[in-house]
Wavefront OBJ file of the C-alpha trace (Angstrom):
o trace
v 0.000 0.000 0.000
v 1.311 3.895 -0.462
v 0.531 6.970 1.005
v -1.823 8.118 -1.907
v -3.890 4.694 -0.873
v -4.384 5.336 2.272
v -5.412 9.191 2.341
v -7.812 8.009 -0.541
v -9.117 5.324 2.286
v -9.496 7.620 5.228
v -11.221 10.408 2.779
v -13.469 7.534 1.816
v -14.693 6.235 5.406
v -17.903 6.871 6.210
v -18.993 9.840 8.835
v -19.014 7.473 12.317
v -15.177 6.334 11.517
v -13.812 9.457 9.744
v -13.016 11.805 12.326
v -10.821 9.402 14.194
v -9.276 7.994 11.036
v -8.250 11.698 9.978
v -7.065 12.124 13.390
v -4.853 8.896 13.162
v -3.560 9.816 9.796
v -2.659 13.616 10.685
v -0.456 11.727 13.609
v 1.605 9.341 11.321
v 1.896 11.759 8.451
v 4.581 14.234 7.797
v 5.353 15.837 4.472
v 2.829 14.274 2.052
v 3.849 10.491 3.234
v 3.834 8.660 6.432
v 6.971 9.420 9.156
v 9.856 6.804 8.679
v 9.039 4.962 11.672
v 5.886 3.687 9.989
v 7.176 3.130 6.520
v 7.267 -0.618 6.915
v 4.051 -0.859 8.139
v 2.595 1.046 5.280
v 4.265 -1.484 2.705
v 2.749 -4.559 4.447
v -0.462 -3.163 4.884
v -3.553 -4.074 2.425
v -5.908 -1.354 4.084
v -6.014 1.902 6.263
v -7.254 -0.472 8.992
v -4.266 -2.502 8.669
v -2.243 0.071 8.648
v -2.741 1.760 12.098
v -3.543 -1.519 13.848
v -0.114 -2.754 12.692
v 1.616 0.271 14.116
v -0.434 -0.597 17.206
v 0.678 -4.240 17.117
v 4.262 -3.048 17.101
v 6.123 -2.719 20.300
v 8.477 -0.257 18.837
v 6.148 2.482 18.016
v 3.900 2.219 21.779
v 4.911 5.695 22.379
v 3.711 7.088 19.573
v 0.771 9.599 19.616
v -0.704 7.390 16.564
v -0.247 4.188 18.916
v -1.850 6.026 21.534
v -4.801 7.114 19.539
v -5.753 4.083 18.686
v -5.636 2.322 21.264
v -7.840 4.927 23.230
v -10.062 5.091 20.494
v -10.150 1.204 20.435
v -10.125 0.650 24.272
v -7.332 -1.341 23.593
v -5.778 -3.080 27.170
v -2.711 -1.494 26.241
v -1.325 -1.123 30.388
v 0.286 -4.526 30.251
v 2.767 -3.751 27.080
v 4.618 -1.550 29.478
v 6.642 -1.654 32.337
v 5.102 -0.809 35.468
v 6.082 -0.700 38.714
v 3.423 -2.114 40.397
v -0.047 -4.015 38.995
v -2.847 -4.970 40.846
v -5.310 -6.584 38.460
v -8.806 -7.392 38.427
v -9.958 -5.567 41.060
v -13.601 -5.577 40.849
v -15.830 -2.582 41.028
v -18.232 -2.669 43.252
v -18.603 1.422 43.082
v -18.863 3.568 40.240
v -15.058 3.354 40.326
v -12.204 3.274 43.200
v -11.436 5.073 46.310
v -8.249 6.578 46.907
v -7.470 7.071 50.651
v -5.728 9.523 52.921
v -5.206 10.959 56.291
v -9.119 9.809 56.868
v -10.265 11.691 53.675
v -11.590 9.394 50.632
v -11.764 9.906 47.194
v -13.939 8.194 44.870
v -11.862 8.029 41.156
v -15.094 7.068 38.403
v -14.386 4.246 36.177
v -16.448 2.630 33.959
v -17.717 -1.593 34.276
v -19.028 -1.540 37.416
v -19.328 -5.420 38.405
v -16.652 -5.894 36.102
v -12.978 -6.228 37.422
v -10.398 -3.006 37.141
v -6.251 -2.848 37.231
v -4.294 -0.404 38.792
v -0.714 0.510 37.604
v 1.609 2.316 38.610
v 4.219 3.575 37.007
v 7.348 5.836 37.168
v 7.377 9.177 35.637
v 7.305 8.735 31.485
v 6.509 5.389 32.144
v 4.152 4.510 29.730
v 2.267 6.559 26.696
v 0.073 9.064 29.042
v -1.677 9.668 25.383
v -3.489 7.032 25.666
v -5.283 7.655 28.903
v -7.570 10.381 30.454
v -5.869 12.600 32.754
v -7.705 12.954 35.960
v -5.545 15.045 38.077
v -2.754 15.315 40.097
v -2.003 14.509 44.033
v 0.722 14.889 46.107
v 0.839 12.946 49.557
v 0.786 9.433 51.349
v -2.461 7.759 50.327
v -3.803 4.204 49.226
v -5.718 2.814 46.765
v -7.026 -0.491 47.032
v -3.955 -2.103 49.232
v -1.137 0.026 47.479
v 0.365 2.594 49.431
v 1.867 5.853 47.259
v 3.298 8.480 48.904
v 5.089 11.179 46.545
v 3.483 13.251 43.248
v 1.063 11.752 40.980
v -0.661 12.111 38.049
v -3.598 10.050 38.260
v -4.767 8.999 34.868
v -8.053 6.625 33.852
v -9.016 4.026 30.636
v -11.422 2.041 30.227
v -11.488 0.250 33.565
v -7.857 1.156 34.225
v -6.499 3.646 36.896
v -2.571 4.463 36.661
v -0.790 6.441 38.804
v 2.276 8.455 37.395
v 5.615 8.876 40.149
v 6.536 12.501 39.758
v 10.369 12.898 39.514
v 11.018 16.258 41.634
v 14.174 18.504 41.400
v 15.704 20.432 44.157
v 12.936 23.568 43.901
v 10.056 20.659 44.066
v 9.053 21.309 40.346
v 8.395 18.402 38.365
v 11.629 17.445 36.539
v 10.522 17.556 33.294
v 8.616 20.845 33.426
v 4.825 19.601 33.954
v 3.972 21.052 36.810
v 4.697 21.973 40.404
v 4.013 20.257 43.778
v 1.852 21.983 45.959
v 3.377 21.816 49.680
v 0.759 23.966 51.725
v -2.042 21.351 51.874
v -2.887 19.808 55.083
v -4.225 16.843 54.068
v -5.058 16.087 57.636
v -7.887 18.605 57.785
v -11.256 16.371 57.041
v -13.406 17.851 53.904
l 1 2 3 4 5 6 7 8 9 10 11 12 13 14 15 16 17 18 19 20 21 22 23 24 25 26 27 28 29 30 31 32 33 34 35 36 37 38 39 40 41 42 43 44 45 46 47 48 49 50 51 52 53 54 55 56 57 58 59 60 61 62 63 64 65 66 67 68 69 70 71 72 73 74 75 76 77 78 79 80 81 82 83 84 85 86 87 88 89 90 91 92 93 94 95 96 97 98 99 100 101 102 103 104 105 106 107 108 109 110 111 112 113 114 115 116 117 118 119 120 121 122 123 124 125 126 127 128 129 130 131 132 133 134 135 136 137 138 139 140 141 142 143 144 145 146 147 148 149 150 151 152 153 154 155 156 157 158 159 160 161 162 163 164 165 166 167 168 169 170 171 172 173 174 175 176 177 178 179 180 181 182 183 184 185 186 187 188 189 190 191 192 193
């Protein structure tokens, strides 16, 4: 397949499936063909379907913002193809979602599949493709979450019945190392709500 092929497919899709498959091309083109990185992928592929779903098959490209398109608009279980730190999984949901403790304060984190079981990763900081999930917020503190203790910066990101937590990495002036944000030090998370 060539580039010409697959621009001709995505212009072709129907209106349910085109927006994301624009999307998904504008993030593996660059200059009127695909970026390098996906070059193979666009010679083996017979279709436009085949061609993002091999880049999503491939290991190599999982931090990608293609790779992470997809597999958020796919609900791919994409967690597991990285390297966490910690995984707790199939935790079931008995709420709307899962609590996250601390200091006597609670704090209910929606997910979807209630009844259905949920994993919880965490991970350290650019740790996985954070494209591919739904930021939430961020926390700094100690605090639990269904038997895992955290204490440090998060970000605290959700998929479809995933939670992950993201380890801050903090420099000397408590700033997030790689420029994201700032910890907040004035909270007294002791004080109940």
């Amino acid at each position: 397949m060539n580039y010409e092929d697959l621009k001709a497919q995505v212009e072709a899709m129907d209106a349910p499936q085109a927006k994301d498959y624009r999307e998904l091309l504008a993030l593996a083109s660059i200059a009127g063909g695909v970026w390098p990185q996906f070059g193979e992928h666009l010679e083996r592929a017979e279709d436009c379907r085949g061609f993002f779903k091999s880049i999503y098959d491939d290991d190599a490209c999982r931090f990608e913002n293609a790779w992470a398109y997809w597999a958020k608009m796919n609900k791919e279980p994409w967690a597991d193809r990285f390297e966490p730190e910690r995984a707790l999984r199939g935790v079931l949901l008995e709420n709307k979602g899962l609590f996250l403790e601390g200091k006597g304060n609670e704090l209910l984190i929606p997910l979807h599949g209630r009844g259905h079981g949920a994993n919880v990763y965490l991970f350290a900081d650019s740790g996985f493709n954070a494209k591919a999930a739904e930021l939430y917020g961020s926390i700094n503190g100690s605090f639990s979450c269904v038997g895992i203790e955290l204490e440090g910066a998060f970000d605290v990101y959700r998929g479809h019945r995933t939670l992950i937590f993201e380890r801050w990495t903090i420099d000397k002036l408590k700033r997030r190392a790689h420029g994201k944000g700032q910890v907040r030090t004035g909270c007294d998370c002791a004080t109940p709500w």
